[in-house]
C-alpha positions in Angstrom: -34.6 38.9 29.8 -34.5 36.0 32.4 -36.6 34.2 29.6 -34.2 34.3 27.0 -31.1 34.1 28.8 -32.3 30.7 29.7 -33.4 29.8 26.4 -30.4 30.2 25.4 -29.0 28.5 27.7 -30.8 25.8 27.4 -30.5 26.0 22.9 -26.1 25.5 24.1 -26.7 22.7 26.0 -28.2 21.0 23.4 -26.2 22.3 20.8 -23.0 20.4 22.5 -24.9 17.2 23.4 -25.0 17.1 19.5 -21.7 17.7 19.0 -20.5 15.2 21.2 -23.3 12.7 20.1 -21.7 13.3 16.6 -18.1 12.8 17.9 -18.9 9.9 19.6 -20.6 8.8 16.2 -17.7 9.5 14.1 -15.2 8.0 16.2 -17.2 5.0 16.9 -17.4 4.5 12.9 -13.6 5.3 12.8 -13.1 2.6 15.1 -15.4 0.1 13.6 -13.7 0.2 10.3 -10.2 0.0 11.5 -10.9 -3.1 13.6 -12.7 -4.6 10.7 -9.8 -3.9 8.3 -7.4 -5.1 10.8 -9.2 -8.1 11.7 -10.3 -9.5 8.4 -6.9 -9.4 6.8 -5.1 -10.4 9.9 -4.7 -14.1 8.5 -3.6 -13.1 5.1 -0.1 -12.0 7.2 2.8 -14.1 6.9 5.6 -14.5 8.4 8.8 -15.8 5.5 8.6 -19.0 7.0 4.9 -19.5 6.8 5.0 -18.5 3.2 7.2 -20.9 2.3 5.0 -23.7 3.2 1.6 -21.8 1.7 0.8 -21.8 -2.2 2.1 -18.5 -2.9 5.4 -20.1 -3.0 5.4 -20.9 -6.4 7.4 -19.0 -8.9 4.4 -17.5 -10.8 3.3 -15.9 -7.9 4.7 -12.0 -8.1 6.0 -10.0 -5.5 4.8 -6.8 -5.2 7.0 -3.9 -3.2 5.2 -0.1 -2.5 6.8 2.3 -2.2 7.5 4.9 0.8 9.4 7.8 -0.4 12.9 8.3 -1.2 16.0 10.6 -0.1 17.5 13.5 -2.9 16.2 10.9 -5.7 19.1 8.7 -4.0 18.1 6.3 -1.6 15.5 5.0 0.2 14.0 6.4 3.1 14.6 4.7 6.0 10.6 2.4 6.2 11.2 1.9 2.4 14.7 0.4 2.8 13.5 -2.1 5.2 10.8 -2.8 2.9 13.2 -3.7 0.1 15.5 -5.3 2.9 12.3 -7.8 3.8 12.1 -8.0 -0.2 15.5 -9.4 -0.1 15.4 -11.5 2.4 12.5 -13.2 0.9 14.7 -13.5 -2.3 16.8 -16.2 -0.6 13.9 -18.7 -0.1 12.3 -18.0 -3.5 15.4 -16.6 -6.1 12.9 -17.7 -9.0 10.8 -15.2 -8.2 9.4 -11.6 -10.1 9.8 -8.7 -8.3 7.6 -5.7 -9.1 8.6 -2.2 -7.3 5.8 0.1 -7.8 6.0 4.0 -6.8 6.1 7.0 -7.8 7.9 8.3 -10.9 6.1 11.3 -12.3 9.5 13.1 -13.8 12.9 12.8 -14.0 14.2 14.5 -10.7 12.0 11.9 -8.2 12.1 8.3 -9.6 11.0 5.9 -6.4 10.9 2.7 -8.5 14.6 3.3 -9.9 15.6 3.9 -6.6 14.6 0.9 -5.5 15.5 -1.3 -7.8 19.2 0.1 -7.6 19.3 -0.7 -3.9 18.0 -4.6 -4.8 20.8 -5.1 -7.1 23.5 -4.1 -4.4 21.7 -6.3 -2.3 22.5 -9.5 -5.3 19.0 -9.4 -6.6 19.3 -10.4 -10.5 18.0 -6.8 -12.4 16.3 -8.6 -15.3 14.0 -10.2 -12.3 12.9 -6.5 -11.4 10.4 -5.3 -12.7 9.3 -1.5 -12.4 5.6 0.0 -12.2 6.6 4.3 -12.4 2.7 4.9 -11.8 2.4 3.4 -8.5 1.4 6.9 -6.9 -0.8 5.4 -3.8 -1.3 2.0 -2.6 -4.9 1.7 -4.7 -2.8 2.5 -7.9 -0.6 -0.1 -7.0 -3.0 -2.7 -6.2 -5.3 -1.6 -9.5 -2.4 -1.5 -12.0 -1.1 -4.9 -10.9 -4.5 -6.3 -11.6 -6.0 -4.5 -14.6 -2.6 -3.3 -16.5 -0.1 -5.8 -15.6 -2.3 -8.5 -15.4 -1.6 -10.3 -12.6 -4.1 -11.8 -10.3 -2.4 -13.8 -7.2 0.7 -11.9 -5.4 2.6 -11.4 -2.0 2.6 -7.9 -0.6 5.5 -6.5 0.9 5.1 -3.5 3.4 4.9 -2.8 6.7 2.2 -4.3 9.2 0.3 -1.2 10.1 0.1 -0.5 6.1 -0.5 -3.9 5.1 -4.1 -4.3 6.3 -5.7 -1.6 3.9 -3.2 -2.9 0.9 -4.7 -6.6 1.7 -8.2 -5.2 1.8 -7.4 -3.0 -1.3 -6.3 -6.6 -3.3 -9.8 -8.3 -2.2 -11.5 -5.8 -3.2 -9.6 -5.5 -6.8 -10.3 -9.2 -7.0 -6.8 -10.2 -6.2 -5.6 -13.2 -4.2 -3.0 -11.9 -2.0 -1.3 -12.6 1.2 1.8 -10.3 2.6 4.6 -9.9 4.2 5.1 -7.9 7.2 8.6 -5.9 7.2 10.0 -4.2 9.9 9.1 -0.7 11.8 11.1 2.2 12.4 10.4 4.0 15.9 10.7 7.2 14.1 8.0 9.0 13.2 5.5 6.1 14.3 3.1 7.8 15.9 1.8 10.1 12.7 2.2 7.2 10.7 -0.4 5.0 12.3 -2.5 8.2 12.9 -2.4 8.8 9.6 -3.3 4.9 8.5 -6.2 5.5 10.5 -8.3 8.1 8.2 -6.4 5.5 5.0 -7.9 2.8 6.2 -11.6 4.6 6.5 -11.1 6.0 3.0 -9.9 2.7 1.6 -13.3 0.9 3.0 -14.7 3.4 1.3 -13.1 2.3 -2.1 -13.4 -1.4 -1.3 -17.4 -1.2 -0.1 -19.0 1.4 -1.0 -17.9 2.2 -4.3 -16.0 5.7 -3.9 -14.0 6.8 -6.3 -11.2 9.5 -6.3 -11.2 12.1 -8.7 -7.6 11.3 -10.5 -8.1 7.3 -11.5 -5.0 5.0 -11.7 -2.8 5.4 -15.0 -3.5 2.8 -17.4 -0.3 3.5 -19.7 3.1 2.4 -18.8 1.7 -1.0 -19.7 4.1 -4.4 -19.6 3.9 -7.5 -18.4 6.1 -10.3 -16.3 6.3 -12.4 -19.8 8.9 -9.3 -20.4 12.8 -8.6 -18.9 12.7 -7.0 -16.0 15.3 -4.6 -17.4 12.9 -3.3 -20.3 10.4 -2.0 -18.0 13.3 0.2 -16.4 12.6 3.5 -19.3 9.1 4.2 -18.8 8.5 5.6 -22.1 9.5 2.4 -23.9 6.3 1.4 -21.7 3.6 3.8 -23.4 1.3 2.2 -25.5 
């Protein structure tokens, strides 16, 4: 009885050593990727001022605005309002530029892009240079439609920093050149954000490196392009091929 106790004992102890060893493994890969993510895109962050003495400066250089969720189909949440404020404020130093909100509008009673571009215009953005991408329903959609439907292979990102390091990895990976602009963070709600950018950022890798691919692929109708009005993209069925 002695016997097996101990053998049993002895089967638990190395039963947890492996757990741990594969905790430590998993976190260690966790970390890994997240530093790399972090640290590779890093100089692809601009502040306003910086852009305006880089390339992307140019008027046929997009801007690209994800989207963060909106309030009673309304207005923007609180992150996705400083988003579109940081979209503005770059709008003074370049007012020639495109301006492509891309969200989520899968029916009638939650339309992100609309949203946004409604809050631009009270902020004196011109509507016909707003563009709107209803199929932008993660940041890879975004990044994928902007390069393989829209057709559009150079932009500046606007989003916050902790989210703009997997959209910037996202863009090399989709073949895009693309710097971004960091917008401001809300306290609230910070935490499970970053948490939650974390696992995003090992899943994104995934996309970028090693081929994964989700199930539900990025919609290729709603197609247009920035040769049209900004204003004729705003029905999305007018959009369907």
């Amino acid at each position: 009885m002695l016997r097996l106790v101990k053998v049993i004992g002895t089967g638990i102890k190395r039963l947890i050593q492996l757990i741990l060893l594969a905790i430590t493994l998993f976190m260690s890969i966790l970390l890994l990727i997240n530093l790399f993510t972090i640290g590779t895109t890093y100089q692809s962050m601009l502040s306003i001022d910086e852009l305006v003495e880089s390339e992307f400066i140019a008027e046929d250089v997009p801007v690209i605005v994800l989207g963060a969720g909106v309030v009673d189909n309304a207005e923007p949440s609180q992150i996705l309002k400083q988003r579109l404020d940081q979209a503005a404020t770059l709008f003074e130093v370049a007012p020639d530029k495109q301006f492509i909100m891309s969200g989520d509008h899968r029916d009638q009673y939650y339309n992100e892009v609309a949203v946004m571009k409604d809050y631009l215009i009270e902020q004196g953005l011109p509507s016909n240079q707003l563009f709107l991408d209803h199929a932008g329903y993660s940041t890879y959609d975004s990044l994928y439609r902007l390069k393989n439907v829209i057709g559009e292979d150079k932009v500046i990102i606007v989003t916050q920093g902790y989210h703009l390091s997997r959209a910037l990895m996202l863009a090399r990976g989709l073949g895009i050149d693309a710097v971004g602009v960091p917008a401001p963070d809300s306290k609230s709600s910070r935490v499970y954000r970053e948490v939650r950018e974390v696992f995003a950022r090992v899943k994104d890798f995934a996309v970028t490196y090693l081929g994964y691919q989700e199930e539900n692929r990025p919609n290729l109708a709603e197609s247009f392009d920035l040769n049209m009005m900004g204003d004729e993209t705003n029905d999305k069925t007018n959009l369907l091929d």
